[in-house]
C-alpha positions, 0 to 999 in steps of 0.5 A, spaced: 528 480 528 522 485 528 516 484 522 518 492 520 526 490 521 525 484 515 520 489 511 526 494 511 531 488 509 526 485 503 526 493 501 534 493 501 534 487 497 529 490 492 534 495 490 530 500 494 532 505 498 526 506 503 527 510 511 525 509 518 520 515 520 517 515 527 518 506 527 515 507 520 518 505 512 516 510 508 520 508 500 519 511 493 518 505 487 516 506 480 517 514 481 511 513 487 510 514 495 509 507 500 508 507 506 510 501 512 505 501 518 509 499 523 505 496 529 509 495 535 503 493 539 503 487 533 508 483 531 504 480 526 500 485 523 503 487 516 501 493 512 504 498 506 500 502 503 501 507 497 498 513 501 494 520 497 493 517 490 487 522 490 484 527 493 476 526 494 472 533 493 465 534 492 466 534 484 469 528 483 466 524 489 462 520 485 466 517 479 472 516 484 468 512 489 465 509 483 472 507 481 474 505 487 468 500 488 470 496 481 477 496 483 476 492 489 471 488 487 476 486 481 483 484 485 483 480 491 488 483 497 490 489 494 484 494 497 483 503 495 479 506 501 477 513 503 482 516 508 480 522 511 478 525 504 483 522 500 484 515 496 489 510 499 491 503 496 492 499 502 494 490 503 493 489 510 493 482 513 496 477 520 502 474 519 504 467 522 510 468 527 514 465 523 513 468 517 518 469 510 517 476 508 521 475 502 516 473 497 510 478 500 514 484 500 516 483 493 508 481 491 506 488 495 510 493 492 508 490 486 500 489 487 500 497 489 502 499 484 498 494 479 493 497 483 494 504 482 494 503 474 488 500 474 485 505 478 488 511 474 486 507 468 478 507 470 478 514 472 480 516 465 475 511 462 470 516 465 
């Protein structure tokens, strides 16, 4: 079974309803967007992410990527980068061939989104 086919299967055990676009998930949790990039050259490449958490514009530059910095120098495997002018919550990383996506799906979903309180928690700190 493909890397994207037993992500889509952990997500269904999940309760969640997530759709295949274009060989990619995409699923709504806790009333927000993820996103599945599907790599079909790399079986074992993993990665979802929670795409457009905000946008970057020249007023706001500084404290977003000043909050930015402190939540990845906070958490571990979750990581917020700058995607073409917008925040996005990423967890990327190589799987073993043999990998059980059962737990690491669940751990995702849930660190993306603990991500994004922390990120929209600091930004109203400011």
């Amino acid at each position: 079974m493909k890397t994207n086919e037993k992500v889509l299967l952990e997500l269904k055990k999940l309760g969640l309803m997530p759709e295949e676009h274009e060989g990619n998930i995409l699923f709504r949790y806790q009333m927000l967007s993820y996103l599945y990039l599907n790599d079909e050259d790399d079986e074992n490449y993993y990665a979802m992410y929670m795409p457009y958490v905000q946008e970057i514009t020249e007023d706001n530059e500084y404290e977003v990527l000043k909050v930015m910095n402190e939540c990845n120098n906070s958490m571990k495997s979750v990581k917020l980068v700058n995607n073409d002018g917008h925040v996005w919550i990423g967890y990327e990383l190589r799987l073993p061939p043999d990998a059980d996506l059962s737990e690491l799906v669940e751990h995702t979903v849930r660190g993306l989104y603990g991500a994004k309180m922390k990120f929209d928690m600091e930004m109203k700190g400011l």
